[in-house]
N, C-alpha and C positions, 0 to 999 in steps of 0.2 A: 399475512404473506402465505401466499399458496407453498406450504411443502413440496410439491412433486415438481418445483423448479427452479427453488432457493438453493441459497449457499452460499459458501463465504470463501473470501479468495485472506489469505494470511502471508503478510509482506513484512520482512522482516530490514531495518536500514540501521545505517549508521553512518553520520556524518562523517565528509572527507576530513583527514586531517588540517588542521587549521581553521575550520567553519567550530564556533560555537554550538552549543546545544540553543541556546535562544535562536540564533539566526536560523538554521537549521529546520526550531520548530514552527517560526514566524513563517521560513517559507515552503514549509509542508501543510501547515493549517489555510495560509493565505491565497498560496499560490497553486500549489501542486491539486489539493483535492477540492477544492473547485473547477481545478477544471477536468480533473476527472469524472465530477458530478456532470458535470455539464456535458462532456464528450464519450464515456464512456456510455451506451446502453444497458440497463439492467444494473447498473451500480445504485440503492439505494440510498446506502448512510455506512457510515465509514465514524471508527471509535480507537485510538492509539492509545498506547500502552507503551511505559518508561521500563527498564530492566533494571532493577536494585542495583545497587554500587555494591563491585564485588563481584556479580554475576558473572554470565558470558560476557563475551566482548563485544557482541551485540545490543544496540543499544535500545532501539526502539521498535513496536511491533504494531500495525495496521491491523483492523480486520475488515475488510470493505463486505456488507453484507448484499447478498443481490438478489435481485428478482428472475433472474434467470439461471440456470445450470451454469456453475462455475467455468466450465470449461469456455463456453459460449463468451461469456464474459472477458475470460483472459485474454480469448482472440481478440477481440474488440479494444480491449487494453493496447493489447502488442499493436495495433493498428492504427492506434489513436495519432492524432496530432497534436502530441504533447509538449510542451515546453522542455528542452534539455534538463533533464536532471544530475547531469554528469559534474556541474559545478561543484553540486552542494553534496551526491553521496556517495563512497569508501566504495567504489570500485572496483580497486585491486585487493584488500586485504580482506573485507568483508561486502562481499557485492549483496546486493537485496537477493532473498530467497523468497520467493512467490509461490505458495502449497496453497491449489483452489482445492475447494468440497462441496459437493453436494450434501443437500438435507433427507435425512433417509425419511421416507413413507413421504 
């Protein structure tokens, strides 16, 4: 991966109340980042991460790594035509936090 135009977008979710952690992860693995692979430009591979019990109230953490400058990317994200995700994540209490980065040099 060329550095001078990788980076990583870091998505932080948590399931609405009343959805499972299984359902939740079924339909983030299944549903959601497929078709982010697919419709997103510049989205490589994509790696999640559970937060300890105990932790924040945050429960699960993305890092979609890209071939393009993060920013580039997010647009492309926020453009997409995506499946609603509003079913399945915490919205009001804890909405996804989305922090893109580039790779230095």
């Amino acid at each position: 991966m060329d550095n001078n135009n990788s980076g990583v977008l870091m998505v932080t979710t948590t399931p609405r109340p009343g959805i499972s952690d299984e359902r939740f992860n079924k339909w983030y693995d299944e549903v959601h980042i497929p078709e982010i692979l697919e419709r997103v430009p510049g989205v490589g591979s994509v790696e999640r991460f559970r937060c300890p019990p105990g932790e924040p109230e945050v429960r699960f953490l993305a890092i979609y790594r890209t071939t393009r400058p993060a920013a580039e990317v997010l647009e492309a994200l926020r453009g997409a035509a995506l499946s609603s995700s509003a079913e399945m994540l915490d919205m009001e209490t804890h909405p996804p936090v989305v922090a893109p980065f580039d790779a230095l040099g």
